[in-house]
N, C-alpha and C positions, 0 to 999 in steps of 0.2 A: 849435194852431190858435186862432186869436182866439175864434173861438165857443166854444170848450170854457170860457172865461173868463166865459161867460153877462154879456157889458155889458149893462149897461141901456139901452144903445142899440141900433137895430136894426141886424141885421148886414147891407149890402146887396149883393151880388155879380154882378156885371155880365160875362157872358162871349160870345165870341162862338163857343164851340163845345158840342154841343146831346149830346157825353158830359158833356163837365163839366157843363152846365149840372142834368142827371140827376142827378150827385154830390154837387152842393151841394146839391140838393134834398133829397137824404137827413138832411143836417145840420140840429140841433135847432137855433133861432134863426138859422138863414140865409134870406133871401128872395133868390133868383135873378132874375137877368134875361138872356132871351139876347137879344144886341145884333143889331142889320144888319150883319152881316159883308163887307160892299160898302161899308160908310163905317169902315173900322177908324181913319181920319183923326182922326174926331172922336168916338170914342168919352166922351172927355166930356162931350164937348155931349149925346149918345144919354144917358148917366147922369145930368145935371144934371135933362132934363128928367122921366124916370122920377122922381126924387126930388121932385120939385114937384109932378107930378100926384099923386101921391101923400101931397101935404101934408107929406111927412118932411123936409120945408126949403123954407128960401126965400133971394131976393138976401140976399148978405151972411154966410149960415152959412155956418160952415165945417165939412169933412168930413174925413177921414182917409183918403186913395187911396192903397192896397196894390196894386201893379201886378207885372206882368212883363212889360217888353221886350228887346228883342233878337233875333238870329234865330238858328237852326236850334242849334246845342249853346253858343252863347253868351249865354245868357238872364242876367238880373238881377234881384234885385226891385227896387222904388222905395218909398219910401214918401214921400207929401209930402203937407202940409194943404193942402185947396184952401179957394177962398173963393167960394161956389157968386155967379153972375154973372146 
């Protein structure tokens, strides 16, 4: 797992379900967030703006999104740099 690698960055984790959200929470350097589960749409727009209020970025930084989409036993992960907007 990325955090066991202790980055100097902080590790942020954006989910929209409130087991997981429990489990991250256990993990040393992870800071959780559980999303609106009624907008899973825009789940980035919900992270970009948690990251800002929080001062951990702004327009123009870019981030590192480790996702998984897909549905029901067809999951994937993603990995893609964003460029926060």
């Amino acid at each position: 797992m990325l955090a066991s690698d202790r980055p100097s960055a902080p590790v942020i984790a954006f989910t929209f379900d409130m087991k997981t959200y429990r489990m991250l929470n256990l993990i040393w350097g992870v800071y959780p967030y559980l999303l609106n589960s009624e907008h899973k749409d825009n789940y980035m727009q919900q992270g970009e703006k948690i990251i800002k209020d929080l001062n951990l970025g702004k327009r123009g930084d870019h981030t590192i999104v480790i996702s998984r989409v897909g549905k029901i036993d067809l999951y994937a992960n993603k990995i893609e740099i964003h460029r926060l907007s």
